[in-house]
Backbone as JSON, one array per atom type, in Angstrom:
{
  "sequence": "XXXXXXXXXXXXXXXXXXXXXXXXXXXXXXXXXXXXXXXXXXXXXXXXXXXXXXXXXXXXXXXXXXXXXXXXXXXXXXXXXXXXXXXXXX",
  "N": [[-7.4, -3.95, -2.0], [-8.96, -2.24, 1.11], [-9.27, -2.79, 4.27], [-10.39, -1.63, 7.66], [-10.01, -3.83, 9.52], [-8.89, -6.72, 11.15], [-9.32, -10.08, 10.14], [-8.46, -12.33, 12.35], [-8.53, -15.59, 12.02], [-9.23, -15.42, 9.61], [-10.15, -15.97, 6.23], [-11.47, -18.23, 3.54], [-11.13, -17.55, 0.52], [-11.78, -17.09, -3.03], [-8.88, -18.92, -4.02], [-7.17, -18.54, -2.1], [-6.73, -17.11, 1.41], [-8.25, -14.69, 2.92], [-7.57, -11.65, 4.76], [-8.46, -9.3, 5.26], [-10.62, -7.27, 6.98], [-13.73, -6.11, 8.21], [-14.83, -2.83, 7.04], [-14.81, -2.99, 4.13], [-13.1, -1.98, 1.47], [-12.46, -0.96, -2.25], [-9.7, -0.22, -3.55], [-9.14, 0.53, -6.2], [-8.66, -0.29, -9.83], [-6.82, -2.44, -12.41], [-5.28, -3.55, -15.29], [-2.98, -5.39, -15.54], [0.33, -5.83, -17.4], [2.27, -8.02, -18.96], [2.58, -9.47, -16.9], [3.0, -7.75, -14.68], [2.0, -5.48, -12.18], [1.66, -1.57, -11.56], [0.6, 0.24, -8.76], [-0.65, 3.12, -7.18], [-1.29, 4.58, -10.94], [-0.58, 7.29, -13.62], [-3.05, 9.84, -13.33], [-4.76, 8.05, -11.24], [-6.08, 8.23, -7.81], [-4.75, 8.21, -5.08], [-3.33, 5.88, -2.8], [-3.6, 6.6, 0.16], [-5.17, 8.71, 0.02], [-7.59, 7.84, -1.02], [-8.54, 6.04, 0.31], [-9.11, 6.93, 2.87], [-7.21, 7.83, 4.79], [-4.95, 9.85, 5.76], [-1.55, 10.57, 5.5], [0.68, 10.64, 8.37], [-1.46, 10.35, 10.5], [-1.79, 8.66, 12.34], [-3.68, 6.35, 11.45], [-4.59, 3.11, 11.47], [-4.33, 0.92, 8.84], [-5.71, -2.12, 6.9], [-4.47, -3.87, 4.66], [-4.91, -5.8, 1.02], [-3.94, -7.12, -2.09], [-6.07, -7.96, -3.97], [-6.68, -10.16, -6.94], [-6.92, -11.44, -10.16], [-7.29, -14.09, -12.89], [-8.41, -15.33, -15.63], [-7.84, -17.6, -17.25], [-8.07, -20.9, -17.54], [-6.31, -22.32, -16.19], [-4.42, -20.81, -14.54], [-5.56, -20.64, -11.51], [-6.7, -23.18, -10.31], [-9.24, -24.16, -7.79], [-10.85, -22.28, -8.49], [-10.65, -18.89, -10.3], [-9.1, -16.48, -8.94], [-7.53, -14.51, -6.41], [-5.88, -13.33, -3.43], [-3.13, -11.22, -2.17], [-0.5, -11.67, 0.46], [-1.39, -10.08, 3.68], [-1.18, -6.52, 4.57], [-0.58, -4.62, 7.33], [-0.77, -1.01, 8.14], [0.3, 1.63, 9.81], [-0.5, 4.91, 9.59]],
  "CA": [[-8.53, -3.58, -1.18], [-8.36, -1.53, 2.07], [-10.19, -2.81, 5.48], [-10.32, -1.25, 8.84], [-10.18, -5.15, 11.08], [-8.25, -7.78, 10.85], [-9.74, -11.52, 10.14], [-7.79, -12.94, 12.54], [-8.94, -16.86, 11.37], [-8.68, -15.62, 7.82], [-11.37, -16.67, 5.47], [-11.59, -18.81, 2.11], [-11.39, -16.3, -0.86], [-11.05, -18.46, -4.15], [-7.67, -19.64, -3.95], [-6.68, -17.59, -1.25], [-7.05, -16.27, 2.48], [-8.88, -13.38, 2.98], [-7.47, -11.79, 6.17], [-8.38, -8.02, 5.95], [-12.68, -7.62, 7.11], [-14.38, -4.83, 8.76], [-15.8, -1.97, 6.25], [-14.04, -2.96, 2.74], [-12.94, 0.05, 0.11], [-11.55, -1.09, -3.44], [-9.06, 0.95, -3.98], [-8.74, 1.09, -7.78], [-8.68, -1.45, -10.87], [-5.58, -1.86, -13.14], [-5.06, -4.51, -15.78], [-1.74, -6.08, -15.95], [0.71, -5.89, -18.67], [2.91, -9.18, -18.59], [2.33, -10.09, -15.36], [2.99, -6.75, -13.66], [0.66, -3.77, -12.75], [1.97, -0.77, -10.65], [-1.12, 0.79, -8.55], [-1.22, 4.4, -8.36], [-0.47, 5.35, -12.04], [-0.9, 8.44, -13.91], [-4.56, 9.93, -13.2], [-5.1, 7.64, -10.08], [-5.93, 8.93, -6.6], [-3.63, 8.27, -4.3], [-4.09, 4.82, -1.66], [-3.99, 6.91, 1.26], [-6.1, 9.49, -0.35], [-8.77, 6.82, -1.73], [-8.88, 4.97, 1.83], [-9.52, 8.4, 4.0], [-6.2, 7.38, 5.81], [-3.97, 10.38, 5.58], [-0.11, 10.04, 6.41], [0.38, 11.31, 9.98], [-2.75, 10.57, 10.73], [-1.76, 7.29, 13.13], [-5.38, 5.6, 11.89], [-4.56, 2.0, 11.12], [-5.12, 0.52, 7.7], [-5.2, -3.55, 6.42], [-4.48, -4.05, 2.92], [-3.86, -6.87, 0.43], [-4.2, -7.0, -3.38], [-6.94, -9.16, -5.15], [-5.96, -10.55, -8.65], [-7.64, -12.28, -11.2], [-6.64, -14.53, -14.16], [-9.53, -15.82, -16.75], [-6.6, -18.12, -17.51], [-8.39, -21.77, -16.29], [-5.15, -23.24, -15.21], [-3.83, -20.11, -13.63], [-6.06, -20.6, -9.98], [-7.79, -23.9, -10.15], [-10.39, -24.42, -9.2], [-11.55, -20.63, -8.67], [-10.18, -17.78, -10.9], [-9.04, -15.47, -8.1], [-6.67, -14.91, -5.54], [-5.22, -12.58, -2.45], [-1.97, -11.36, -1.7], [-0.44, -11.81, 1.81], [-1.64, -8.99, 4.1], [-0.27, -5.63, 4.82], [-1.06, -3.48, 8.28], [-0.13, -0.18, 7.98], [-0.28, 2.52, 10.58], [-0.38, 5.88, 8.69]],
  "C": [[-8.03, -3.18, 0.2], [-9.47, -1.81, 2.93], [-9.45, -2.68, 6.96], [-10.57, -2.35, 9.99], [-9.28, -6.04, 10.2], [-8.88, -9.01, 10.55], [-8.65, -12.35, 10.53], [-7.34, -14.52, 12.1], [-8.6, -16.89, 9.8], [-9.96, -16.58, 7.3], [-11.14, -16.98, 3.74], [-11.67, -17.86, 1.15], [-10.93, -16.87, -2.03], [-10.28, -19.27, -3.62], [-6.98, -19.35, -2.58], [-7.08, -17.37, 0.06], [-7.37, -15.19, 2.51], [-8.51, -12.68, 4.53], [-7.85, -10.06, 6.6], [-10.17, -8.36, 5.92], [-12.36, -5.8, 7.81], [-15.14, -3.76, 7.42], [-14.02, -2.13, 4.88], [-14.16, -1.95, 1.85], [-11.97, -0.86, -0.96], [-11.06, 0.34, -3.52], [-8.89, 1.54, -5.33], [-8.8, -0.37, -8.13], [-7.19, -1.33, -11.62], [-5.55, -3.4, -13.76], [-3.45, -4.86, -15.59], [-0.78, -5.94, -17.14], [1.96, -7.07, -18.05], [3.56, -9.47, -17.57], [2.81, -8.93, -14.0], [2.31, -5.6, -13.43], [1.65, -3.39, -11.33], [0.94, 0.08, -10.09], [-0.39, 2.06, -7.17], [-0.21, 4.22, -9.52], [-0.67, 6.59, -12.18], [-2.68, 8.3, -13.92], [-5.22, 8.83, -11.7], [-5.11, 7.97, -9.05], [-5.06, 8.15, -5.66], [-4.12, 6.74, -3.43], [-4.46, 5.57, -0.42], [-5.03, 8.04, 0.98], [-8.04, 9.02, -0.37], [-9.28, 5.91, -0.6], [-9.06, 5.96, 3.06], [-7.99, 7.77, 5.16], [-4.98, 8.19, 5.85], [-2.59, 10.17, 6.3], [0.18, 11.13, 7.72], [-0.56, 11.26, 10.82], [-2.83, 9.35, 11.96], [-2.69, 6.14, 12.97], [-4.01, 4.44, 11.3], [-4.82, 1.17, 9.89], [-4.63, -1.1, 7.07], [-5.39, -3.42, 4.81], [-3.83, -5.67, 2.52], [-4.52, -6.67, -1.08], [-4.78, -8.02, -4.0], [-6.87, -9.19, -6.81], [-7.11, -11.86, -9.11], [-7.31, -12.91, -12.51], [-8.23, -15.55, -14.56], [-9.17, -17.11, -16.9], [-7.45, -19.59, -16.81], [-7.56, -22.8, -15.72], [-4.28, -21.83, -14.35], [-4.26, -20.4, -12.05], [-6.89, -21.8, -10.23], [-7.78, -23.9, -8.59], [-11.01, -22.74, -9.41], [-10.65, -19.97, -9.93], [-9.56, -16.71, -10.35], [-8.34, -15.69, -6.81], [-6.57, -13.55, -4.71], [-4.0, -12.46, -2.32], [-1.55, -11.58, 0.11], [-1.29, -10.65, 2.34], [-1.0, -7.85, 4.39], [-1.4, -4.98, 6.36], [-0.12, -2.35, 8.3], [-0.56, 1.04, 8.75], [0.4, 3.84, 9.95], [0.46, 7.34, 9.82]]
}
């Protein structure tokens, strides 16, 4: 997911910290195949395409990757998690 603010405090998200806020954009879906997904594949638009954030463009963009496992010992007690954060000035 791709948001334009930071959550400096960081907020509860299942398992996880939630630290990007402001106007949220999923970027895409992608299942997993044993325990790794690569995001763009074939047929996927682009991240900087899909987040209006072209390269050269200096805008600012927070990212981190939300994951999910069904799995009910993968994330007790939720199902769902965050990766660290990324800021990325384009």
């Amino acid at each position: 997911m791709k948001g334009d603010d930071d959550v400096a405090s960081g907020l509860v998200f299942g398992d996880g910290v939630r630290c990007v806020g402001g106007n949220l954009i999923r970027l895409g879906t992608l299942l997993s195949t044993a325990g790794s997904a690569t995001y763009p594949g074939p047929g996927n638009v682009s991240v900087s395409t899909r987040g209006a954030t072209p390269p050269g463009s200096g805008l600012t963009a927070r990212y981190q990757v939300y994951f999910r496992n069904a799995a009910a010992g993968f994330c007790p007690p939720a199902s769902f998690n965050v990766s660290n954060g990324w800021r990325l000035v384009w």
